[in-house]
N, CA, C and O of each residue as an XYZ file, in Angstrom:
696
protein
N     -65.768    -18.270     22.950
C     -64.381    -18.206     23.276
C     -63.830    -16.867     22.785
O     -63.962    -16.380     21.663
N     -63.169    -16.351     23.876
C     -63.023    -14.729     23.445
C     -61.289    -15.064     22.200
O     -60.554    -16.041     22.056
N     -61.313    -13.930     21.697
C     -60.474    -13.976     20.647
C     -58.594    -13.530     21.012
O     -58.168    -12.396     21.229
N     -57.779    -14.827     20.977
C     -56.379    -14.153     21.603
C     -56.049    -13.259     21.276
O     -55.828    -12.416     22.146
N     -55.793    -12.860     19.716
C     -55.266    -11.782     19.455
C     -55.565    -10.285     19.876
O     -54.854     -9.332     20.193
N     -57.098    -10.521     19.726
C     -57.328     -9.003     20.318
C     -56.949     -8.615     21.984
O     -56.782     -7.530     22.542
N     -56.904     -9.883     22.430
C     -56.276     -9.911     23.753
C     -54.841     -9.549     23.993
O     -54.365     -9.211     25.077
N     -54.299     -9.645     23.011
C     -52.770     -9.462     22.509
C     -52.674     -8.316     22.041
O     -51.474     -8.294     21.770
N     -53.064     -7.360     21.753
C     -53.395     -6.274     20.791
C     -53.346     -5.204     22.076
O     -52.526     -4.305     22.263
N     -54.166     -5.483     22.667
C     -54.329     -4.787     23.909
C     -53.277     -4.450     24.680
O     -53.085     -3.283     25.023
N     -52.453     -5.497     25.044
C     -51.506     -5.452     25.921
C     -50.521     -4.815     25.228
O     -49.893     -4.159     26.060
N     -50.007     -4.647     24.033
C     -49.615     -4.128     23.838
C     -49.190     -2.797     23.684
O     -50.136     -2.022     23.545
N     -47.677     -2.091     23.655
C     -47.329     -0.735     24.044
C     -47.174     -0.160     22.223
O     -46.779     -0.825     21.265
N     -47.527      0.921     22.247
C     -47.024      1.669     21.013
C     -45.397      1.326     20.694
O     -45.171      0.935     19.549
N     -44.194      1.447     21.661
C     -42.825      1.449     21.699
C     -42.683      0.019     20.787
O     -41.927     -0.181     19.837
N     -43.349     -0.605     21.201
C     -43.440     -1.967     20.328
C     -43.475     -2.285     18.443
O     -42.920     -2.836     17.492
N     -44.514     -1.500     18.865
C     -44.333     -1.133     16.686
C     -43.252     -0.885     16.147
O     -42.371     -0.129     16.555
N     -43.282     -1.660     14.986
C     -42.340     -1.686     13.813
C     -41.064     -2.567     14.576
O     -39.879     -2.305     14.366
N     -41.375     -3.288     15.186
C     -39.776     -4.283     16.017
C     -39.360     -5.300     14.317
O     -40.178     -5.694     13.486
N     -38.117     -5.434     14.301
C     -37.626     -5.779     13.016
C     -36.275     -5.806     12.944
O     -35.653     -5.634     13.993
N     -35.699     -5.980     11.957
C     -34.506     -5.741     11.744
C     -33.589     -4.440     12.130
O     -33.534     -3.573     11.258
N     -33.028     -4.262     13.065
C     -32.556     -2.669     13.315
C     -33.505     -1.852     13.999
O     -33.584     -0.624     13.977
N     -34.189     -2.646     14.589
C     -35.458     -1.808     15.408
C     -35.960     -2.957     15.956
O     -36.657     -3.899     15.581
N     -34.943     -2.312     17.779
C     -35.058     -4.045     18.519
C     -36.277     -3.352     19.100
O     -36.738     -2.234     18.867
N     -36.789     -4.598     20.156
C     -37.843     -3.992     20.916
C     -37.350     -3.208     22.057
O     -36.352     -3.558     22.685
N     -38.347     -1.660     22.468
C     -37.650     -0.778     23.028
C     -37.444     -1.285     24.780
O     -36.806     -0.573     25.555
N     -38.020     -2.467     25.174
C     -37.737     -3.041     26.562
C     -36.013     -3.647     26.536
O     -35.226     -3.751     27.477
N     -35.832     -3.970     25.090
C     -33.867     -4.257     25.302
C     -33.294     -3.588     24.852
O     -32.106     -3.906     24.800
N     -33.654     -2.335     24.271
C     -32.315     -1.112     23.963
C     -31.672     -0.600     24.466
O     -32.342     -0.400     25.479
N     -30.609     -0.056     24.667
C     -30.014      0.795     25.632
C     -30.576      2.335     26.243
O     -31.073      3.227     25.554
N     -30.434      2.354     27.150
C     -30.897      3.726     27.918
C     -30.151      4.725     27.680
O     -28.940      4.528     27.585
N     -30.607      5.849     27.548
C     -29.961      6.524     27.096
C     -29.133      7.132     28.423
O     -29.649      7.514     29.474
N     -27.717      7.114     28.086
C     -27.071      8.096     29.039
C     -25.800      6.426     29.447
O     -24.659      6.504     29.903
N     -26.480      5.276     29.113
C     -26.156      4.240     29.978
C     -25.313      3.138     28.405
O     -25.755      2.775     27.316
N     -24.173      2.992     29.010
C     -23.197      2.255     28.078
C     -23.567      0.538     27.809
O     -24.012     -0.345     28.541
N     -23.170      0.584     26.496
C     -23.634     -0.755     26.064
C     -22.412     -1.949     26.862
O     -22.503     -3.153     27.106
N     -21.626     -1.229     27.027
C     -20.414     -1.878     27.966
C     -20.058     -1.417     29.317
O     -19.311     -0.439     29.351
N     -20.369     -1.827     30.231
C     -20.247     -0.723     31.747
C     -19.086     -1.465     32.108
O     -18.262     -0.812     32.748
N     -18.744     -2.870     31.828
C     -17.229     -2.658     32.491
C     -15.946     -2.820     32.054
O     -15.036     -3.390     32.655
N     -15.902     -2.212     30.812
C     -15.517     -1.931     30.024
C     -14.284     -2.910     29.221
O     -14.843     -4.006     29.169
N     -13.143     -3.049     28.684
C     -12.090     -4.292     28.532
C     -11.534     -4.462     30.024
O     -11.216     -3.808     31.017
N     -11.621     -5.695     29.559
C     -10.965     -6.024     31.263
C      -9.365     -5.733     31.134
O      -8.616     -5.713     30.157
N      -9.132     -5.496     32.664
C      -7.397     -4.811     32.795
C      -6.658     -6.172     32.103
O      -7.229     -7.220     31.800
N      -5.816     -5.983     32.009
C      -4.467     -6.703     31.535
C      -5.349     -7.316     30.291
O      -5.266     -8.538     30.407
N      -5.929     -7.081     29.475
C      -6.235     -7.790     27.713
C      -5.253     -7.197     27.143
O      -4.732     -6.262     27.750
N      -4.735     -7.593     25.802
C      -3.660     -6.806     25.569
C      -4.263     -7.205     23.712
O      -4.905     -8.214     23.419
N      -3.819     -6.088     22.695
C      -4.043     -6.546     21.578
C      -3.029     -7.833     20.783
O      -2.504     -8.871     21.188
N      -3.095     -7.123     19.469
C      -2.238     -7.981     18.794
C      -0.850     -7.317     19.101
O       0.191     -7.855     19.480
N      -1.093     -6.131     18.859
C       0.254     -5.383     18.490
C       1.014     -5.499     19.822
O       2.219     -5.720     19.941
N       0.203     -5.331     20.708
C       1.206     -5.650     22.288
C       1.766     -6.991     22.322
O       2.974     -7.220     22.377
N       1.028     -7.696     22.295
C       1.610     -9.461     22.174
C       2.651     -9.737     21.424
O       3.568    -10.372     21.946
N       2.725     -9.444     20.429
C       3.753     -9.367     19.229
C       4.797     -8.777     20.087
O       5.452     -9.432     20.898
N       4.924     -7.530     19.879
C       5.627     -6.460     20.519
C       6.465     -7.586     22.093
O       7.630     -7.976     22.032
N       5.862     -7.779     22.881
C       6.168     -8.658     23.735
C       6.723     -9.597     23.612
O       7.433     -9.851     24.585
N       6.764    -10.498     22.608
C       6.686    -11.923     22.178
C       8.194    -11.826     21.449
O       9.088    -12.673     21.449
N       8.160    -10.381     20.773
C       9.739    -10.306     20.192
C      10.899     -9.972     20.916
O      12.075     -9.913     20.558
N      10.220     -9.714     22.268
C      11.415     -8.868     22.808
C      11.436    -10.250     23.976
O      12.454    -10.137     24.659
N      10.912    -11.043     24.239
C      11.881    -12.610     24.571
C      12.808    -12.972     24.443
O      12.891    -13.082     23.219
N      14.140    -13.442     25.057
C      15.181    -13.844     24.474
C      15.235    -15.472     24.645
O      14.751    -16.242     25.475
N      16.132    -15.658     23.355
C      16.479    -17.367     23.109
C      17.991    -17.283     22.886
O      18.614    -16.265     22.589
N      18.464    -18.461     23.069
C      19.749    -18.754     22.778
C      20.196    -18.976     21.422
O      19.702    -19.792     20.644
N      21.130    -18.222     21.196
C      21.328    -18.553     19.965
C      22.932    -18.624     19.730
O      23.753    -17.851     20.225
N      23.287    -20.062     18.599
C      24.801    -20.338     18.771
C      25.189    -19.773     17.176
O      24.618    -19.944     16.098
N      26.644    -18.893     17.625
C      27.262    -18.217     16.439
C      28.708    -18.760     16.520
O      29.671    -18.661     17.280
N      28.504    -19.152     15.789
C      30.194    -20.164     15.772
C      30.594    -20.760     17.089
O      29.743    -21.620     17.318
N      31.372    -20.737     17.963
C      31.717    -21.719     19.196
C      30.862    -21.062     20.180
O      30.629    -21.636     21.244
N      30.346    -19.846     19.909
C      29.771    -19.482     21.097
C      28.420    -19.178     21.510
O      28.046    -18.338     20.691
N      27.794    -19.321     22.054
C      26.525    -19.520     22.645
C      26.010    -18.081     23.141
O      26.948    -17.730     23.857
N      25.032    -17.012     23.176
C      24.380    -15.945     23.383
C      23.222    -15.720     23.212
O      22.543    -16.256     22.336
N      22.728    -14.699     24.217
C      21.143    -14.673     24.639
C      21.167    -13.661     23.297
O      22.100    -13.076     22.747
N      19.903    -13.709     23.048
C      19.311    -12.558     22.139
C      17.785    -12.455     22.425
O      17.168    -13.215     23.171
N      17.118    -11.120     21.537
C      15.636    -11.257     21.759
C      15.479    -11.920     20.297
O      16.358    -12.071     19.449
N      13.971    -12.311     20.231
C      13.394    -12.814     19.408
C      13.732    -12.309     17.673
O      13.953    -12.842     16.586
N      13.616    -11.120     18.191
C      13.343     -9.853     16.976
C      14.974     -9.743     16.565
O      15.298     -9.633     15.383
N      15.845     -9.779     17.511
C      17.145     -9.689     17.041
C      17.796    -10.699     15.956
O      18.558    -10.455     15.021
N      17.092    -12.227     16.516
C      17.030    -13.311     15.792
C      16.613    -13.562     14.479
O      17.026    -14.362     13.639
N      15.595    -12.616     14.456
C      14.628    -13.336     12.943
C      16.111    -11.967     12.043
O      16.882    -12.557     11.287
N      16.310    -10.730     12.155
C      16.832    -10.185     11.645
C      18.340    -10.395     11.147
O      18.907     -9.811     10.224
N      18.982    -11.673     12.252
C      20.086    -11.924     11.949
C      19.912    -13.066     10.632
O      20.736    -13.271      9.740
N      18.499    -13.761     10.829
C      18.475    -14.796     10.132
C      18.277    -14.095      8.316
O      18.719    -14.450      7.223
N      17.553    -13.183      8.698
C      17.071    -12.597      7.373
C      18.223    -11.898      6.864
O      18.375    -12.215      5.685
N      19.011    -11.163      7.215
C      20.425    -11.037      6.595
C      21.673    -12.462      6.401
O      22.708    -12.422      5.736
N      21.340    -13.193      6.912
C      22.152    -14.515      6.523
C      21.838    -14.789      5.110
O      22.505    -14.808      4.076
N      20.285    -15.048      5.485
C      19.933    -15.785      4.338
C      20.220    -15.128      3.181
O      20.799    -15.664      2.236
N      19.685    -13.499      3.209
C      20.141    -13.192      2.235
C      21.675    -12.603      1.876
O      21.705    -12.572      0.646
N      22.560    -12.272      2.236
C      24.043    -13.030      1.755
C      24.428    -14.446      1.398
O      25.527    -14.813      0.983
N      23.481    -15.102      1.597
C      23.543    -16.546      0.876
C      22.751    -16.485     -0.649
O      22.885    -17.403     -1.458
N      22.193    -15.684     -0.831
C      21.333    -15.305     -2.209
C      20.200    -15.880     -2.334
O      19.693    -16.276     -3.383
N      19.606    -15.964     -0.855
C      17.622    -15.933     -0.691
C      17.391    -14.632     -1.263
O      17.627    -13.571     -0.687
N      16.838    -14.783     -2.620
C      16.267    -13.356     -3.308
C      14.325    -13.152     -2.182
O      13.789    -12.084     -1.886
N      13.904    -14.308     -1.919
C      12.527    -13.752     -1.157
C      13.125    -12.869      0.271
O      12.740    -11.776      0.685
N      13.964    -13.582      0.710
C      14.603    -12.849      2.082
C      15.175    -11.695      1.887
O      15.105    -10.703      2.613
N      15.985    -11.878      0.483
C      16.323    -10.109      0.646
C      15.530     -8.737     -0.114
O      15.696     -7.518     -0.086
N      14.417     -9.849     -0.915
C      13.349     -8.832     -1.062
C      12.219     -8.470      0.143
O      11.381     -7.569      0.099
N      12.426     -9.353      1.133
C      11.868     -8.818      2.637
C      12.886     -7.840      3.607
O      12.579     -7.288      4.663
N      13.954     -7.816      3.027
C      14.548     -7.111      4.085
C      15.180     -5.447      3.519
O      15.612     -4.446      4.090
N      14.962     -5.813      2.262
C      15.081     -4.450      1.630
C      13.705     -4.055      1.655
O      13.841     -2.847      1.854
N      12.257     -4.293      1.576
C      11.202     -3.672      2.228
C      10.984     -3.147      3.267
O      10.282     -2.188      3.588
N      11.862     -4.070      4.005
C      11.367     -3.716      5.552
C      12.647     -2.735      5.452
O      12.189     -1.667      5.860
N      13.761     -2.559      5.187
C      14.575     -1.538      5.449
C      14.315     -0.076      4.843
O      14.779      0.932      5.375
N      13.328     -0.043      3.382
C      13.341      1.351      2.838
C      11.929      1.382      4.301
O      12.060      2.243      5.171
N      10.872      0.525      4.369
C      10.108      1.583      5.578
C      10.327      2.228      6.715
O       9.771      3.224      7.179
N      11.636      1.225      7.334
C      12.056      1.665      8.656
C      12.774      2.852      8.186
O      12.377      3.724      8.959
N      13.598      3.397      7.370
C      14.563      4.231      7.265
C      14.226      5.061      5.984
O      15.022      5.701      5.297
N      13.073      4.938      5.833
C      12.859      6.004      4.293
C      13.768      5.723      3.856
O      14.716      6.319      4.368
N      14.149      4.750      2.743
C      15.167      5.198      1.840
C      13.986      5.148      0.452
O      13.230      4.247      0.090
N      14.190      6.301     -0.005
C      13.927      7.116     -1.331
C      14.945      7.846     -1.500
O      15.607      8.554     -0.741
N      15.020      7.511     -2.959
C      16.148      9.321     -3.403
C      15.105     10.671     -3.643
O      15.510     11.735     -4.111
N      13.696     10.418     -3.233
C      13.231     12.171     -3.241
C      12.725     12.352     -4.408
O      11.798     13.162     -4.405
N      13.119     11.670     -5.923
C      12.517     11.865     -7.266
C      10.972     12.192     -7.505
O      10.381     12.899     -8.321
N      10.528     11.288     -6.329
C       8.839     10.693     -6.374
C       8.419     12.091     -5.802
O       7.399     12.131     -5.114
N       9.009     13.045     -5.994
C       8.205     14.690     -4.646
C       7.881     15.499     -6.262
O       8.857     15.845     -6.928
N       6.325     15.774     -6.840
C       6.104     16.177     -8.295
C       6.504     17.355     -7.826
O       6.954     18.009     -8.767
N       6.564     18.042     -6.646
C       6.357     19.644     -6.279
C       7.849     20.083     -6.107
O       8.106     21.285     -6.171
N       8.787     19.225     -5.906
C      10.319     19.628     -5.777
C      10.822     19.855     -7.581
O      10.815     19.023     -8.487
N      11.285     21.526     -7.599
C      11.842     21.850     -8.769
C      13.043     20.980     -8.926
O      13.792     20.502     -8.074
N      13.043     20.838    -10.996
C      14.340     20.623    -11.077
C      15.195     21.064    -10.876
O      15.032     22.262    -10.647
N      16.592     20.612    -10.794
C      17.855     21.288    -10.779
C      18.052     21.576    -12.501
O      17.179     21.134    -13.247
N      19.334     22.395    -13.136
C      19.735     22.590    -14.188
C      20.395     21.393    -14.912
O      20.762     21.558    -16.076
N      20.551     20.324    -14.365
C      21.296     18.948    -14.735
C      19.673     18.464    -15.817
O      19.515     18.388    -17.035
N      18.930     18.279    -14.893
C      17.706     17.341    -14.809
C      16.625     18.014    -16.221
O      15.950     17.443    -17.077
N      16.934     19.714    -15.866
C      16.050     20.210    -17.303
C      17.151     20.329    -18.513
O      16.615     20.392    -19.620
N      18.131     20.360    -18.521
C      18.916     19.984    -19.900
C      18.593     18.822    -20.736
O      18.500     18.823    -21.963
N      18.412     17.701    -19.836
C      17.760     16.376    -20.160
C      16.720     16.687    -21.054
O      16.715     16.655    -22.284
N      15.701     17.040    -20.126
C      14.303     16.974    -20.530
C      14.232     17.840    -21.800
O      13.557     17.366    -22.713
N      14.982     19.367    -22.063
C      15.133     19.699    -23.254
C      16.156     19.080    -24.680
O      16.260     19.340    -25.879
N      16.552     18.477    -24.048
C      17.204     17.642    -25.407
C      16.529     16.445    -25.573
O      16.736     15.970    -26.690
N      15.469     15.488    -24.557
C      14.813     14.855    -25.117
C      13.406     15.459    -25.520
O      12.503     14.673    -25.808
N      13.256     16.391    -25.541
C      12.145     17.249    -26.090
C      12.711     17.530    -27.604
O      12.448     16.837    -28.587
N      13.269     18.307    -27.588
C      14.412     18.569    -29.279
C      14.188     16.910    -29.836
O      13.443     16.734    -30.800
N      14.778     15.884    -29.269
C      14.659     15.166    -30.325
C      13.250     14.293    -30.436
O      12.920     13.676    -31.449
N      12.672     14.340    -29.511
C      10.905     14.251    -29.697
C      10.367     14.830    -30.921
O       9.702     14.124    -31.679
N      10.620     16.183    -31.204
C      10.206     16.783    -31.838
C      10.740     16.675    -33.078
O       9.850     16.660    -33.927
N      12.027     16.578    -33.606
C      12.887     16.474    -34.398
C      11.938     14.781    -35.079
O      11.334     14.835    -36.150
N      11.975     13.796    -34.458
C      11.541     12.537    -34.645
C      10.250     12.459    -35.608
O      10.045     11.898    -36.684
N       9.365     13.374    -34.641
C       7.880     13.668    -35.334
C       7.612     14.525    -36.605
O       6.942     14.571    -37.637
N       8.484     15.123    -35.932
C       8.812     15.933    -38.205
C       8.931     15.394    -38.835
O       8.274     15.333    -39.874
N      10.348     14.356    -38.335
C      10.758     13.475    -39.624
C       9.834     12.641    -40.037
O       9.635     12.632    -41.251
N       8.959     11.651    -39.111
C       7.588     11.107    -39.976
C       6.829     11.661    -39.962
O       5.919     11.001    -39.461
N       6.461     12.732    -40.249
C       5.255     13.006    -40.829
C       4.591     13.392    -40.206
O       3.469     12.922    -40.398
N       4.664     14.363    -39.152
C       3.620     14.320    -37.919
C       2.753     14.963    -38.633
O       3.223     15.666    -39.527
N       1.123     14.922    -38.455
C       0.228     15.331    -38.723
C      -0.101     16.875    -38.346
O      -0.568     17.602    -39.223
N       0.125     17.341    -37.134
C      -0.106     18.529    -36.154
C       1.515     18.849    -36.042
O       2.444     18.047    -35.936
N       1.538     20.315    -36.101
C       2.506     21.329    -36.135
C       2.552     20.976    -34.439
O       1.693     21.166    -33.578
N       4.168     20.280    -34.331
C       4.750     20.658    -32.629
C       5.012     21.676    -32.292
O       5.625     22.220    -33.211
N       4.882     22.510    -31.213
C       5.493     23.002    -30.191
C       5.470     22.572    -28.770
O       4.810     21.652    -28.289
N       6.359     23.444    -28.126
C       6.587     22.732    -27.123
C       5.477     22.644    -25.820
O       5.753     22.222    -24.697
N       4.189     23.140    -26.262
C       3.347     22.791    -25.728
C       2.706     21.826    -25.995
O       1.696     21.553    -25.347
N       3.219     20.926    -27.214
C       2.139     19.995    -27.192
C       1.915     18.659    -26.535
O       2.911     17.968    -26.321
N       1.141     18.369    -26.311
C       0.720     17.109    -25.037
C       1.779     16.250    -25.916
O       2.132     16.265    -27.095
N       2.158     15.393    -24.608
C       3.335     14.414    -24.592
C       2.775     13.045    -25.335
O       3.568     12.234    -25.812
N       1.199     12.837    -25.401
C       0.836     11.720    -25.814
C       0.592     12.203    -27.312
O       0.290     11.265    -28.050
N       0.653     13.488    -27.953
C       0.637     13.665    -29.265
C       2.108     13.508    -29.826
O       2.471     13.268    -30.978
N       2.880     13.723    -28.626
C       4.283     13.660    -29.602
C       4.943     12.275    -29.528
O       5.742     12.011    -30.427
N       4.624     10.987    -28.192
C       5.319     10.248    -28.099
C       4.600      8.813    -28.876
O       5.012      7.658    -28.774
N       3.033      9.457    -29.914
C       2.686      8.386    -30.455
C       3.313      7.981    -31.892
O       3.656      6.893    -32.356
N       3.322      9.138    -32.343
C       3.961      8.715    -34.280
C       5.869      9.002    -33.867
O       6.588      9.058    -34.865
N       6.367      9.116    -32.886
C       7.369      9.289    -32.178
C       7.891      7.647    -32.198
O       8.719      7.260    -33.022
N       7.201      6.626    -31.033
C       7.556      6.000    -30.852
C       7.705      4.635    -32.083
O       8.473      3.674    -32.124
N       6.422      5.154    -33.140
C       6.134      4.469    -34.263
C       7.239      4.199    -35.142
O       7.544      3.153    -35.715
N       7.984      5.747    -35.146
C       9.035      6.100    -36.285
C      10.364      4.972    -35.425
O      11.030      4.084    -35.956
N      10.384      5.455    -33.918
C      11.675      4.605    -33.575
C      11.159      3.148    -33.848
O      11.945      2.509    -34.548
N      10.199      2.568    -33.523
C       9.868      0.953    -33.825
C      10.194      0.645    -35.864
O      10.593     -0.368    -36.439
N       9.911      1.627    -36.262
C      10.047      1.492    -37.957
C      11.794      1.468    -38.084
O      12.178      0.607    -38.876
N      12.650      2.092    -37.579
C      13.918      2.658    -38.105
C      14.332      1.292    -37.008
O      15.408      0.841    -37.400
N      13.952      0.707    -36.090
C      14.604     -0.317    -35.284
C      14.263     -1.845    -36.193
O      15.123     -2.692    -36.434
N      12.971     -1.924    -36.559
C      12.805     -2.640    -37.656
C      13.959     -2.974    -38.875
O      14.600     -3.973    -39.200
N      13.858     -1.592    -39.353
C      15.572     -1.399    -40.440
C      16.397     -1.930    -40.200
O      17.060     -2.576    -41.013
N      16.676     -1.808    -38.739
C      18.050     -2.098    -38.225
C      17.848     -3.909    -38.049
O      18.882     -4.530    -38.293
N      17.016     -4.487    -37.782
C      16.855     -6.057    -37.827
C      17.044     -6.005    -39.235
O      18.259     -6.156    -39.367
N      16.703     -5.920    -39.993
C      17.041     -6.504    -41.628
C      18.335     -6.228    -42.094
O      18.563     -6.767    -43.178
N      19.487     -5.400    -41.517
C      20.405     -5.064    -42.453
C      21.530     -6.073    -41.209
O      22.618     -6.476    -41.622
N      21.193     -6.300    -40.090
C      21.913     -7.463    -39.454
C      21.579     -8.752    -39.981
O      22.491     -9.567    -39.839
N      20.654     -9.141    -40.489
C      20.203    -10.404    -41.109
C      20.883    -10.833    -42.187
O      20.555    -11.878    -42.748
């Protein structure tokens, strides 16, 4: 009885080797030049964002005191979400102040590291520098300040001294 495998062996193509995981056999791969999709999404599919998009701009009836009016969908949920919150839904008006700083950028601009100060803003920063420094003298700072020195050397025996002198201040109210 002749032997299958070697009968099997035979018939076989080189293209065949190594078929596995990620290495289909080369009789079902794609051709080259030739799309794994030839007819491509069919017309009218639409995603999420279209459906949505669509779905809000529907109108329903909606009654506002005696009177009755069409609206779209989207007009609706927005009237509802400002109701609610003038009624003091804090989740509703923490959704609608989200959704209002994205639609409309509201930032005051602070968050820009590359926009110089004005002269208001560095007066600040030098008088809380002065008394940064002033603070760390007074206990004891270890390292001679100037005003170069890193903010985490000055705001550690800094913040120590204000927690010690706030301490004080609990015992002499007691």
């Amino acid at each position: 009885m002749p032997d299958e495998t070697s009968a099997d062996a035979e018939t076989k193509t080189s293209e065949d080797d190594g078929v596995g995981y990620g290495n289909p056999p080369a009789r079902t791969r794609f051709r080259k030049g030739q799309s794994g999709n030839p007819t491509g999404r069919r017309n009218g599919a639409k995603n999420l964002k279209t459906d949505l998009a669509e779905e809000l701009q529907e109108s329903v009836m909606v009654r506002e005191g005696e009177r009755s009016t069409k609206i779209s969908k989207q007009r609706a949920i927005v009237k509802t979400l400002v109701n609610k919150t003038l009624k003091g839904d804090t989740a509703a008006a923490r959704t609608l102040l989200g959704t209002m700083n994205k639609l409309f950028d509201l930032q005051d601009g602070s968050d820009n590291p590359d926009e110089p100060l004005d002269g208001d803003d560095l007066e600040v920063l030098k008088a809380f520098e002065k008394r940064i420094v002033a603070r760390v003298q007074a206990s004891g700072g270890a390292a001679p300040v100037t005003a170069n020195t890193p903010y985490d050397q000055l705001i550690g025996p800094a913040a120590a001294a204000a927690d010690h002198a706030y301490d004080h201040e609990d015992d002499e109210r007691s």
